[in-house]
NUSETOR-463254 format. One record per atom (N, C-alpha, C): x, z, y; atom name; residue number from 0. Coordinates in nm, 2 decimals. Each point is the difference from the previous one (the first is absolute). Last residue first. Example, Ala and Ser with C-alpha at 12.3 -4.5 7.8 and 13.67 -1.06 7.14 Angstrom:
BEGIN
+--------+--------+--------+-------+-----+
!     c1 !     c3 !     c2 ! atomo ! num !
+--------+--------+--------+-------+-----+
!   1.28 !   0.71 !  -0.22 !     N !   1 !
!   0.09 !   0.00 !   0.11 !    CA !   1 !
!  -0.08 !   0.08 !   0.11 !     C !   1 !
!   0.03 !  -0.01 !  -0.57 !     N !   0 !
!  -0.09 !   0.00 !   0.12 !    CA !   0 !
!   0.09 !   0.00 !   0.12 !     C !   0 !
+--------+--------+--------+-------+-----+
***
This chain:
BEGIN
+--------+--------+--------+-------+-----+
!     c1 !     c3 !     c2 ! atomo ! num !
+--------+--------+--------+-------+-----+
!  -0.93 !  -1.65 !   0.71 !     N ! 138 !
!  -0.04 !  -0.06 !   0.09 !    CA ! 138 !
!   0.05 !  -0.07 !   0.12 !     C ! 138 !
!   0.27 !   0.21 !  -0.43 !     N ! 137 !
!  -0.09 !  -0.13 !   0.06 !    CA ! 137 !
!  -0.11 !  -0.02 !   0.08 !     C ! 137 !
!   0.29 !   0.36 !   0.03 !     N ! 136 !
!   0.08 !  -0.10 !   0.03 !    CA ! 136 !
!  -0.11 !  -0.13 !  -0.04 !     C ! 136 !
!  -0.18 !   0.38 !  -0.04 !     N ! 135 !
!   0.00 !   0.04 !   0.12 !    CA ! 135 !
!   0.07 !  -0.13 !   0.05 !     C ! 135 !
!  -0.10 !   0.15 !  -0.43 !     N ! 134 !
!  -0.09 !  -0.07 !   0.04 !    CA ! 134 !
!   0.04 !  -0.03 !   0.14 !     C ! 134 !
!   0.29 !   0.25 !  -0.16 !     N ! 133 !
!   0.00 !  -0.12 !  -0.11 !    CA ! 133 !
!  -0.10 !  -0.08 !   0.05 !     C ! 133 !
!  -0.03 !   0.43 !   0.16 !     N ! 132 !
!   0.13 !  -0.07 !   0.05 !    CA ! 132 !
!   0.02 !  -0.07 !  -0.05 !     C ! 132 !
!  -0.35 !   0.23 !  -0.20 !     N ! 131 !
!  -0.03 !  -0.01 !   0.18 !    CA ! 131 !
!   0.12 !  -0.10 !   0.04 !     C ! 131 !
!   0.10 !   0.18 !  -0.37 !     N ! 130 !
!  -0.13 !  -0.10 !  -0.08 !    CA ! 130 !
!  -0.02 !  -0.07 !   0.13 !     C ! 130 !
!   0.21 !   0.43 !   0.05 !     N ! 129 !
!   0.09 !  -0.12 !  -0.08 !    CA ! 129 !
!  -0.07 !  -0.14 !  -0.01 !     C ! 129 !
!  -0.29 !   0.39 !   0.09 !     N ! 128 !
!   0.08 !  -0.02 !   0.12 !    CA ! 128 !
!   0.15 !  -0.12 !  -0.06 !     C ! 128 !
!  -0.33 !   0.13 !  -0.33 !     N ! 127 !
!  -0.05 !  -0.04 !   0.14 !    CA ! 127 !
!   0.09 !  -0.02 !   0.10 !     C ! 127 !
!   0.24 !   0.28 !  -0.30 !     N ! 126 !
!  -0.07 !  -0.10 !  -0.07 !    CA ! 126 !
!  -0.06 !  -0.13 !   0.12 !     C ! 126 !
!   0.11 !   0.47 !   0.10 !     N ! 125 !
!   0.07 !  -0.06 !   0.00 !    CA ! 125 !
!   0.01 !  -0.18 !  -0.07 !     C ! 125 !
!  -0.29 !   0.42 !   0.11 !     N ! 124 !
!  -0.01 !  -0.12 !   0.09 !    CA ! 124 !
!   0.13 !  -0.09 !  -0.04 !     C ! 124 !
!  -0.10 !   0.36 !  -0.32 !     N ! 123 !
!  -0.11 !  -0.12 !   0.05 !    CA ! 123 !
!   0.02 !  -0.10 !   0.09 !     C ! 123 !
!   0.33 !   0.35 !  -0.08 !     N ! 122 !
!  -0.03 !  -0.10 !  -0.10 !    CA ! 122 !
!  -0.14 !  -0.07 !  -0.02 !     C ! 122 !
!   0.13 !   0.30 !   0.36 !     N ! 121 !
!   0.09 !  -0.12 !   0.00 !    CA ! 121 !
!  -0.01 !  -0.09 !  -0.16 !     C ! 121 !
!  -0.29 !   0.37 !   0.10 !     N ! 120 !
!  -0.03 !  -0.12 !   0.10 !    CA ! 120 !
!   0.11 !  -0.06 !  -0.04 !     C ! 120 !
!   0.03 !   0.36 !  -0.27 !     N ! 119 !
!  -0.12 !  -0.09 !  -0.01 !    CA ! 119 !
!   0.00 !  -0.12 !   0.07 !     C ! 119 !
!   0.28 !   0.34 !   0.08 !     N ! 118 !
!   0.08 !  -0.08 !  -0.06 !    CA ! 118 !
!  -0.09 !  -0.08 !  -0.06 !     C ! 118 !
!  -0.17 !   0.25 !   0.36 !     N ! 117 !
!   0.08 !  -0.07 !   0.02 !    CA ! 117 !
!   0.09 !  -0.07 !  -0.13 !     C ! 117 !
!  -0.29 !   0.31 !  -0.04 !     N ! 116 !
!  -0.09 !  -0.08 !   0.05 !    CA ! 116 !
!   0.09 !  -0.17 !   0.03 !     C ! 116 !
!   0.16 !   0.50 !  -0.16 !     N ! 115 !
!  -0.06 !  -0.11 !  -0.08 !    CA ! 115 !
!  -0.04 !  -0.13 !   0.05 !     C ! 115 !
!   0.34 !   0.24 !   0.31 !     N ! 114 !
!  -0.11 !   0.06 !  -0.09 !    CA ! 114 !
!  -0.03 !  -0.13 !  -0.11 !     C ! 114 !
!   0.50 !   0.15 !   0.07 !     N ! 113 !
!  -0.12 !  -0.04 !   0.10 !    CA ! 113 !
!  -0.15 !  -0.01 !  -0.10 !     C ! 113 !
!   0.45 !   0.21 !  -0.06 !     N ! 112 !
!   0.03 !  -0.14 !  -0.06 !    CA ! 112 !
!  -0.15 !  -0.06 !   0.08 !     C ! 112 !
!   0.11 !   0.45 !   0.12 !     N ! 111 !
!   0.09 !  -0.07 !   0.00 !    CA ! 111 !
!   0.02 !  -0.17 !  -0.05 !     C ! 111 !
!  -0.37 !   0.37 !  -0.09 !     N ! 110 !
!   0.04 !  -0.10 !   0.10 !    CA ! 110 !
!   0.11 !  -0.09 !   0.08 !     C ! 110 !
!  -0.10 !   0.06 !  -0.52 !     N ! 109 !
!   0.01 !   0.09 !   0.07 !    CA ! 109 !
!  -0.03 !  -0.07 !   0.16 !     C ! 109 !
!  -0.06 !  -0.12 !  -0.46 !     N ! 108 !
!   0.12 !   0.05 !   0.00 !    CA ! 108 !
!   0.06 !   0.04 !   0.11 !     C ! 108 !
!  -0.41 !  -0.25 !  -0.17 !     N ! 107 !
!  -0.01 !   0.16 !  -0.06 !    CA ! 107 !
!   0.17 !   0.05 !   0.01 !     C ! 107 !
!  -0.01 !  -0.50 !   0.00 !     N ! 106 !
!  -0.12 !   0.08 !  -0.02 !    CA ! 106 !
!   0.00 !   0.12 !  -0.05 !     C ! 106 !
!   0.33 !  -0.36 !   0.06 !     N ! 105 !
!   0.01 !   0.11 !   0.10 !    CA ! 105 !
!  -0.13 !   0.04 !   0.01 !     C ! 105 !
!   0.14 !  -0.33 !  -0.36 !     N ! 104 !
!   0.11 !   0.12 !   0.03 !    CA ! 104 !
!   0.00 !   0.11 !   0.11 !     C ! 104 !
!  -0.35 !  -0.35 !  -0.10 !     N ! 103 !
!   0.02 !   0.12 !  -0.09 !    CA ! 103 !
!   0.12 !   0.08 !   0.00 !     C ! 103 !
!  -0.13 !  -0.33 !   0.31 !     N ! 102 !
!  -0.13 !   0.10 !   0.02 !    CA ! 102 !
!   0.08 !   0.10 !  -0.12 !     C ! 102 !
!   0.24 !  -0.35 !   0.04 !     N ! 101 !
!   0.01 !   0.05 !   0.11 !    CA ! 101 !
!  -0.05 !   0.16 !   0.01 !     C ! 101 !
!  -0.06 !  -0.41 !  -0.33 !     N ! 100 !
!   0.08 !   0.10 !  -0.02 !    CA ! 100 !
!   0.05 !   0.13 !   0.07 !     C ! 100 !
!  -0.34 !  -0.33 !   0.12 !     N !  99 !
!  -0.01 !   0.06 !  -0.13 !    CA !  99 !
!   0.12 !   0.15 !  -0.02 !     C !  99 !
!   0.12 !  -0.40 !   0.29 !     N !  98 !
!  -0.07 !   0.10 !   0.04 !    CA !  98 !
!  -0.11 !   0.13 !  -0.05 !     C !  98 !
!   0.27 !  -0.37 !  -0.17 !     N !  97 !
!   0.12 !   0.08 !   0.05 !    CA !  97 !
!  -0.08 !   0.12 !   0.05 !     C !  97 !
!  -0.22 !  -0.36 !  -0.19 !     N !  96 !
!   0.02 !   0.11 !  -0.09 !    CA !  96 !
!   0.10 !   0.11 !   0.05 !     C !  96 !
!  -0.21 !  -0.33 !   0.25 !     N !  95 !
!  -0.08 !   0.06 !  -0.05 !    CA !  95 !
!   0.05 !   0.14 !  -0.05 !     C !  95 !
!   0.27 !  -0.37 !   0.16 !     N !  94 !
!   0.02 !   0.14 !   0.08 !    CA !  94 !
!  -0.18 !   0.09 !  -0.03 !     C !  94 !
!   0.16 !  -0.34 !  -0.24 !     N !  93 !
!   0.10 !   0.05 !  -0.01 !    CA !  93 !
!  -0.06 !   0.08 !   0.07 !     C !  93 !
!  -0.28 !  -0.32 !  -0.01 !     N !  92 !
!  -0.04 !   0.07 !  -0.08 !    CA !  92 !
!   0.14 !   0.11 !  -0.02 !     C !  92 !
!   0.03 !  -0.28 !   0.32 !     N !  91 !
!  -0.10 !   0.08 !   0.07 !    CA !  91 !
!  -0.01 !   0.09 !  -0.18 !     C !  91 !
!   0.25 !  -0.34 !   0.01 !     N !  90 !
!   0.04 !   0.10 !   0.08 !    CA !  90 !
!  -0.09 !   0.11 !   0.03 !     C !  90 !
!  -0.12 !  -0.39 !  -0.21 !     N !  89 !
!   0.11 !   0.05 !  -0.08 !    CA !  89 !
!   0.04 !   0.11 !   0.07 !     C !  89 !
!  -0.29 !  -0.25 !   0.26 !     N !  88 !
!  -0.08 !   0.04 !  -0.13 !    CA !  88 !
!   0.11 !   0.13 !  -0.10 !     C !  88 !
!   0.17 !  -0.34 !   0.32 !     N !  87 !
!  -0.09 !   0.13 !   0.11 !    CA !  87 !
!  -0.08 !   0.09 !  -0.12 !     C !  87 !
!   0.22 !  -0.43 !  -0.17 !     N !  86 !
!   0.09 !   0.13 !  -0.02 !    CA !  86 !
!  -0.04 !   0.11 !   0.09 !     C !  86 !
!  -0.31 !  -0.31 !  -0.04 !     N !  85 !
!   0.07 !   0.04 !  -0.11 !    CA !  85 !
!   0.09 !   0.09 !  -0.06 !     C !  85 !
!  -0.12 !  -0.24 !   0.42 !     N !  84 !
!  -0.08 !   0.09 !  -0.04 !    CA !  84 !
!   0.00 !   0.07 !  -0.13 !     C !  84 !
!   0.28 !  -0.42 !   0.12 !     N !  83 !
!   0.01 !   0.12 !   0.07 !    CA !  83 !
!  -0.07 !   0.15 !  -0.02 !     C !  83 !
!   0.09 !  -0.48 !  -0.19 !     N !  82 !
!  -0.10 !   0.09 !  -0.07 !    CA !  82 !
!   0.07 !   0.15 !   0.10 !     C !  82 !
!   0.41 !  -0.28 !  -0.03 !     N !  81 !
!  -0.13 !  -0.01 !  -0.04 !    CA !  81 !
!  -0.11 !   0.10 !   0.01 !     C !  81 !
!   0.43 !   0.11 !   0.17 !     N !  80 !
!   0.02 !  -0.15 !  -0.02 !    CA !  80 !
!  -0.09 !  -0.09 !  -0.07 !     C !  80 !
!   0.00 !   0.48 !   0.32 !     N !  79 !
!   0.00 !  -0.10 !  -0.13 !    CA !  79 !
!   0.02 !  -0.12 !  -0.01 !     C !  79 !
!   0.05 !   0.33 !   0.37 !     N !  78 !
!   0.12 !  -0.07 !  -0.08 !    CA !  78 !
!  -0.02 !  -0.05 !  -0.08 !     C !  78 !
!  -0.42 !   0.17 !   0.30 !     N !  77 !
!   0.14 !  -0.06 !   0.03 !    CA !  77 !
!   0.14 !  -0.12 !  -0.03 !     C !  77 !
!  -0.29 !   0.37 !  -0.20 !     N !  76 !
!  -0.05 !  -0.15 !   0.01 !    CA !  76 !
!   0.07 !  -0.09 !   0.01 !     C !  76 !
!   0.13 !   0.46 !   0.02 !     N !  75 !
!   0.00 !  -0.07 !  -0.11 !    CA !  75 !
!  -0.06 !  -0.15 !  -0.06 !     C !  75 !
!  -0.01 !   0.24 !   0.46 !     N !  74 !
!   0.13 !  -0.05 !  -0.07 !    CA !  74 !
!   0.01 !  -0.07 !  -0.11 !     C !  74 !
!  -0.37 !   0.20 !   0.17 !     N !  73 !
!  -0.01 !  -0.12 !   0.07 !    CA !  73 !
!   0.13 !  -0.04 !  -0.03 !     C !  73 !
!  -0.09 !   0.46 !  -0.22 !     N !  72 !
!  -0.09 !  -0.18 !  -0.04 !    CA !  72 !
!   0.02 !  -0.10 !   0.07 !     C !  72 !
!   0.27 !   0.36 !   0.20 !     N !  71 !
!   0.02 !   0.00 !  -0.13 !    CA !  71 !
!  -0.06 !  -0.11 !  -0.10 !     C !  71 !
!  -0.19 !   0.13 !   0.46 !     N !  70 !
!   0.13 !  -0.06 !  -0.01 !    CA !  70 !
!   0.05 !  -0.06 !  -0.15 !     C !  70 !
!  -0.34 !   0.35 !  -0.02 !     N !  69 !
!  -0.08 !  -0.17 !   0.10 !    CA !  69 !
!   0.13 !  -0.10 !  -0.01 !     C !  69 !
!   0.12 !   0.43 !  -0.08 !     N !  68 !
!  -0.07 !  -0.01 !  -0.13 !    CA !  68 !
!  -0.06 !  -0.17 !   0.03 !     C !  68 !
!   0.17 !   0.26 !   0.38 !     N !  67 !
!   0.08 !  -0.06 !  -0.09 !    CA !  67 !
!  -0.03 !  -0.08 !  -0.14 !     C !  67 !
!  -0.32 !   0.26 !   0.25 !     N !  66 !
!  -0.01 !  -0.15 !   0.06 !    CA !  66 !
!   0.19 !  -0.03 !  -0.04 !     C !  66 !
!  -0.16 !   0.35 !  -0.18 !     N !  65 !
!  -0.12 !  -0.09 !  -0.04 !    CA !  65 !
!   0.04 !  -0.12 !   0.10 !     C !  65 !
!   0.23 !   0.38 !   0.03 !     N !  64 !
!   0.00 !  -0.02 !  -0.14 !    CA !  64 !
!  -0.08 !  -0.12 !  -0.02 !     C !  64 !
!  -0.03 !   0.22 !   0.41 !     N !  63 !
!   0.10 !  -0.10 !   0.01 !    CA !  63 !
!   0.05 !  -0.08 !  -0.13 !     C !  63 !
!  -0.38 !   0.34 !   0.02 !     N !  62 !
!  -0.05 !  -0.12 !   0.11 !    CA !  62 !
!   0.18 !  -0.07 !  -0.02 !     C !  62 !
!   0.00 !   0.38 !  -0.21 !     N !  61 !
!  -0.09 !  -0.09 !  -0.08 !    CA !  61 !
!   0.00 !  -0.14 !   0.05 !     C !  61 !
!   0.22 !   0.38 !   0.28 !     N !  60 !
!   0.09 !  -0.07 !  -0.18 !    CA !  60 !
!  -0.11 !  -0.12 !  -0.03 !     C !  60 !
!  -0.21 !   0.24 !   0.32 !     N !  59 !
!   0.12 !  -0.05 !   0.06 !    CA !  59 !
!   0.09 !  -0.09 !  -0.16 !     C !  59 !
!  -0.32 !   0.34 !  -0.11 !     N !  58 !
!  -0.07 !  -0.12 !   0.07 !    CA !  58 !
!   0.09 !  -0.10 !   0.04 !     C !  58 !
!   0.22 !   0.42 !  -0.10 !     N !  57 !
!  -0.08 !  -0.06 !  -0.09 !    CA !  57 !
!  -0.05 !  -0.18 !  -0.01 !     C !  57 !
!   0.07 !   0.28 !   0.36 !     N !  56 !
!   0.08 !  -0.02 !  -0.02 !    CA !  56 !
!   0.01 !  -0.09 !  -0.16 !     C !  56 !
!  -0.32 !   0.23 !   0.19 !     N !  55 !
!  -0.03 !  -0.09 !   0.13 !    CA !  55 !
!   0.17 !  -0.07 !  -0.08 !     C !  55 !
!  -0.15 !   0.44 !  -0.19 !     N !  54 !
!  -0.09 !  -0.17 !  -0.05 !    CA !  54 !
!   0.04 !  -0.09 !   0.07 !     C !  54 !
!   0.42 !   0.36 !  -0.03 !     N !  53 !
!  -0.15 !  -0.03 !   0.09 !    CA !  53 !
!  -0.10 !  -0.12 !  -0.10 !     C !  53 !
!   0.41 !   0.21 !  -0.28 !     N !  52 !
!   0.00 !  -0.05 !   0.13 !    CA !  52 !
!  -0.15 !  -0.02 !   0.06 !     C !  52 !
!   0.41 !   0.31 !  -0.34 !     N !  51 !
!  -0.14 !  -0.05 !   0.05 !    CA !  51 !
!   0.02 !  -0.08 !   0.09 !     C !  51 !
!   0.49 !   0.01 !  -0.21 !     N !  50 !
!  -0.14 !   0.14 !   0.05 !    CA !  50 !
!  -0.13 !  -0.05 !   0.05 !     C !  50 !
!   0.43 !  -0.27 !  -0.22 !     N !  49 !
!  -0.08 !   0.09 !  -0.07 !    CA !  49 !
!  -0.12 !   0.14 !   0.08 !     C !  49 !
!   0.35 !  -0.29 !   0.28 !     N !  48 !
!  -0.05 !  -0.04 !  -0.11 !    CA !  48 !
!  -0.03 !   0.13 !  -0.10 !     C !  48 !
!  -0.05 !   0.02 !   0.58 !     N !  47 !
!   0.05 !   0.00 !  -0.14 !    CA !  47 !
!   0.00 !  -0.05 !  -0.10 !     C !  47 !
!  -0.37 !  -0.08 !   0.31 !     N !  46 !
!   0.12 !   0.07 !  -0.02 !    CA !  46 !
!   0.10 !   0.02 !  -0.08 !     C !  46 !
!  -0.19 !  -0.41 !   0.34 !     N !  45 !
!  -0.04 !   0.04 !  -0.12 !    CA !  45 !
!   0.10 !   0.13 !  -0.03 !     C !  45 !
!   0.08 !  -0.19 !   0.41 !     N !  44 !
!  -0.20 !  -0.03 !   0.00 !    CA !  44 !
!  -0.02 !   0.06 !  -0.16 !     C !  44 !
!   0.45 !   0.00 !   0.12 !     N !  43 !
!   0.00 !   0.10 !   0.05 !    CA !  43 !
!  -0.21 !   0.00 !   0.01 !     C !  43 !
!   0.39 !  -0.32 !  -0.12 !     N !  42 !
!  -0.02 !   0.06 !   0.16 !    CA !  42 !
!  -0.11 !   0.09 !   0.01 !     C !  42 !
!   0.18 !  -0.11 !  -0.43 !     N !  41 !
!   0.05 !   0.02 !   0.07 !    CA !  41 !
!   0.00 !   0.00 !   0.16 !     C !  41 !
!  -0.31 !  -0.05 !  -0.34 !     N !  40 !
!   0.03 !   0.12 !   0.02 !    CA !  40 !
!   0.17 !  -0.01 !   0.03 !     C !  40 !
!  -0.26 !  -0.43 !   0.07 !     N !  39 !
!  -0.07 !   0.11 !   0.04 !    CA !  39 !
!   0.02 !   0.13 !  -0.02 !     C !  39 !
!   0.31 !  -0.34 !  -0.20 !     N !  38 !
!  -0.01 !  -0.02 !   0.18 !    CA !  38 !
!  -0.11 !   0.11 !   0.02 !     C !  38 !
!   0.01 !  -0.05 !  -0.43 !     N !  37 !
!   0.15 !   0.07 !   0.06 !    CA !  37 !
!  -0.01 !  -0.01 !   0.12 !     C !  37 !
!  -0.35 !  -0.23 !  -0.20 !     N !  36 !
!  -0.03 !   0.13 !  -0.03 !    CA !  36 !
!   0.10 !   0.11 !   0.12 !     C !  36 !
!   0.04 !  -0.48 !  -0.01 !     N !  35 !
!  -0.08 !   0.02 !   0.10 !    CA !  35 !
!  -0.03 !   0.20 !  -0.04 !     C !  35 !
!   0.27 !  -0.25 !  -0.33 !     N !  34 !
!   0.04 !   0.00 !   0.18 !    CA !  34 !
!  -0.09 !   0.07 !   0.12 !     C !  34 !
!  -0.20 !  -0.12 !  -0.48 !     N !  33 !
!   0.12 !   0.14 !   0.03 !    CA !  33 !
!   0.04 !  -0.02 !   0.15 !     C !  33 !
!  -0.29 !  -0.35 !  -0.06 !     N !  32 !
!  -0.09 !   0.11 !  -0.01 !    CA !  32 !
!   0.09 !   0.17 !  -0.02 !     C !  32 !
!   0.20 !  -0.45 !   0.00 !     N !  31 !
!  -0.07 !   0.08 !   0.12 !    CA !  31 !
!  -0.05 !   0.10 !  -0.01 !     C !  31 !
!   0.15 !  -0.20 !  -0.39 !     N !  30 !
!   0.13 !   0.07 !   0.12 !    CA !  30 !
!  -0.07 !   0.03 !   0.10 !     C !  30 !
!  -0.30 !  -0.13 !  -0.36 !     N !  29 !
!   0.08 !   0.16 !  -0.03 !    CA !  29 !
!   0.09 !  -0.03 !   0.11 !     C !  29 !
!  -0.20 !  -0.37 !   0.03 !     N !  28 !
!  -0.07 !   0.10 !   0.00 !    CA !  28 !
!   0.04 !   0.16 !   0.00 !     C !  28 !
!   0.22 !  -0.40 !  -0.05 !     N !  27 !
!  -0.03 !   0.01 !   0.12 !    CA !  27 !
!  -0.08 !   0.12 !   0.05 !     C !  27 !
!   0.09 !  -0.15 !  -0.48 !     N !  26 !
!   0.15 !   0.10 !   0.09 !    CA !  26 !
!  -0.08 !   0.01 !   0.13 !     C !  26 !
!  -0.26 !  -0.24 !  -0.26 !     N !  25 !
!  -0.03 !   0.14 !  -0.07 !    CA !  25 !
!   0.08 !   0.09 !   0.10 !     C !  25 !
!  -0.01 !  -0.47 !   0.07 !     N !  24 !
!  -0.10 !   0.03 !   0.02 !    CA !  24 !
!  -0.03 !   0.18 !   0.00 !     C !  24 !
!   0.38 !  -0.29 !  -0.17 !     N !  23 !
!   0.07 !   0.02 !   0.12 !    CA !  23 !
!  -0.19 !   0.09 !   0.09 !     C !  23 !
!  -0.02 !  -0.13 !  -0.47 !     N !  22 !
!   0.08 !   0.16 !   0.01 !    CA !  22 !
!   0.06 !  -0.03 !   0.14 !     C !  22 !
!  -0.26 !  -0.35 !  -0.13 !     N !  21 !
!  -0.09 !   0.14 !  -0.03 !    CA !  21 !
!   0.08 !   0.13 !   0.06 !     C !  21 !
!   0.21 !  -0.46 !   0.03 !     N !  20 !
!  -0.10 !   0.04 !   0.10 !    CA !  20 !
!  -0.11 !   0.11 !   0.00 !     C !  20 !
!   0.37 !  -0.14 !  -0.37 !     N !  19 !
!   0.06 !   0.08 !   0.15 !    CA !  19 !
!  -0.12 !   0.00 !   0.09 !     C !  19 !
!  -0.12 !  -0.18 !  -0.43 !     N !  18 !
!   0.05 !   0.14 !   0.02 !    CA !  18 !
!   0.06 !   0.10 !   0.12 !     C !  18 !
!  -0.11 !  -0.46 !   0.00 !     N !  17 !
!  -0.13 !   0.02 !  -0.04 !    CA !  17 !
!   0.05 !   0.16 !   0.02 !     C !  17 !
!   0.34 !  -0.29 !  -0.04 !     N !  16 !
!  -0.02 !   0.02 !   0.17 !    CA !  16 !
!  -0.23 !   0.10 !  -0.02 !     C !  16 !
!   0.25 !  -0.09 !  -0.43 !     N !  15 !
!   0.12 !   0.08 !   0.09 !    CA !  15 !
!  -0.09 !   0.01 !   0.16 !     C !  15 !
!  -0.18 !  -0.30 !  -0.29 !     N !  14 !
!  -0.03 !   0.13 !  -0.02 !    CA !  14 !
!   0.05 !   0.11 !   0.03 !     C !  14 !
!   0.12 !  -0.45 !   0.11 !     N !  13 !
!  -0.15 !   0.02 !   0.02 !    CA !  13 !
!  -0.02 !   0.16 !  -0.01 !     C !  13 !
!   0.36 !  -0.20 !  -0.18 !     N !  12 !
!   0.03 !   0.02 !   0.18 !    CA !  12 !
!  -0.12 !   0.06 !   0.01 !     C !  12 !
!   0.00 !  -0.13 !  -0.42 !     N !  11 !
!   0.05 !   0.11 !   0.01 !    CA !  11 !
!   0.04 !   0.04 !   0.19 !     C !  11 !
!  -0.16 !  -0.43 !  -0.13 !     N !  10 !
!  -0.10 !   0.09 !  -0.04 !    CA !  10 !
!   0.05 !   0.14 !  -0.02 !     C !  10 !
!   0.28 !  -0.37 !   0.16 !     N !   9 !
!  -0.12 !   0.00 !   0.06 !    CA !   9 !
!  -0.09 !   0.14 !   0.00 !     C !   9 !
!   0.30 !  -0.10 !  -0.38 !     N !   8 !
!   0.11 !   0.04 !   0.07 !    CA !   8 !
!  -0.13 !   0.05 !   0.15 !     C !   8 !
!  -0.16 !  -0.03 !  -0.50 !     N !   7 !
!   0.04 !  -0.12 !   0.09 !    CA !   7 !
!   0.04 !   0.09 !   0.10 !     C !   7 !
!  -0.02 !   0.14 !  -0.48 !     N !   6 !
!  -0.08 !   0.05 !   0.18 !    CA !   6 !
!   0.08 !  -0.10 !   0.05 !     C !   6 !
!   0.00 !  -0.02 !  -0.57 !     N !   5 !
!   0.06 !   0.00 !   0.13 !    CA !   5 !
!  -0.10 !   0.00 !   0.12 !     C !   5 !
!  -0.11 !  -0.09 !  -0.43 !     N !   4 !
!   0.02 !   0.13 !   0.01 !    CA !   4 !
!   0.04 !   0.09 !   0.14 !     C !   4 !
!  -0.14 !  -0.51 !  -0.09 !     N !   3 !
!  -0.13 !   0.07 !   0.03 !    CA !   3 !
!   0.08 !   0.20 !  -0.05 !     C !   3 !
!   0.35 !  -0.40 !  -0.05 !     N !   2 !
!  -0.10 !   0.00 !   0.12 !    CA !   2 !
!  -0.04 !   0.11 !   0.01 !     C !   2 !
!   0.41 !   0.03 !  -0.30 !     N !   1 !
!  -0.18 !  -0.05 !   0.01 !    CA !   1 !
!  -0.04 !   0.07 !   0.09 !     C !   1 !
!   0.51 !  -0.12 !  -0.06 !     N !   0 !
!  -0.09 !   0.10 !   0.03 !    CA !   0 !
!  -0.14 !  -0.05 !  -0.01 !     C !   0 !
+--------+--------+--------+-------+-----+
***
């Protein structure tokens, strides 16, 4: 087998554990941030799924969305196995676009899917706030 076609065995670990600490970064994020959804309209502080909810509640989502979102970067750090920030970087630009996408599937679709403002905030703060938790392990 020639050398230089072949991935050194090392260097494919690398990139395997490179890929698991983006996406164990991504999962932490989406599980909490659902769990915690289910736990709130299941006791009863959030209503129903699909019916309106209070700004205060709203608010509530964001504020926990964001400090999972903090978790989530300080994971991804965390696991790297190089160039930590890197993959704080890589993730963050994921949950750019996740949150992009966010704004456009529930813009103009009702209050049921919540207001504008809010599917804005989370894809703003969500970025920064990943970045926040990467930076957060190296100091």
């Amino acid at each position: 087998m020639n050398a230089s076609i072949a991935t050194p065995a090392p260097q494919r670990r690398r990139l395997g554990r490179s890929l698991l600490a983006v996406l164990a970064g991504l999962l932490v994020t989406v599980i909490l941030s659902t769990l915690t959804d289910l736990a709130l309209h299941a006791s009863g502080v959030y209503p129903p799924t699909m019916q309106p909810m209070a700004t205060e509640l709203w608010l509530l989502a964001l504020s926990y969305r964001a400090l999972y979102t903090l978790l989530g970067g300080y994971l991804a750090a965390r696991l790297a196995p190089y160039r930590p920030m890197a993959h704080v970087w890589t993730l963050a630009g994921i949950g750019a676009v996740l949150g992009i996408a966010g704004v456009v599937a529930t813009w103009g679709r009702g209050p049921e899917f919540g207001p504008a403002w809010y599917a804005i905030g989370v894809a703003v703060t969500g970025p920064p706030c990943c970045l926040l938790g990467g930076w957060w392990l190296r100091r």
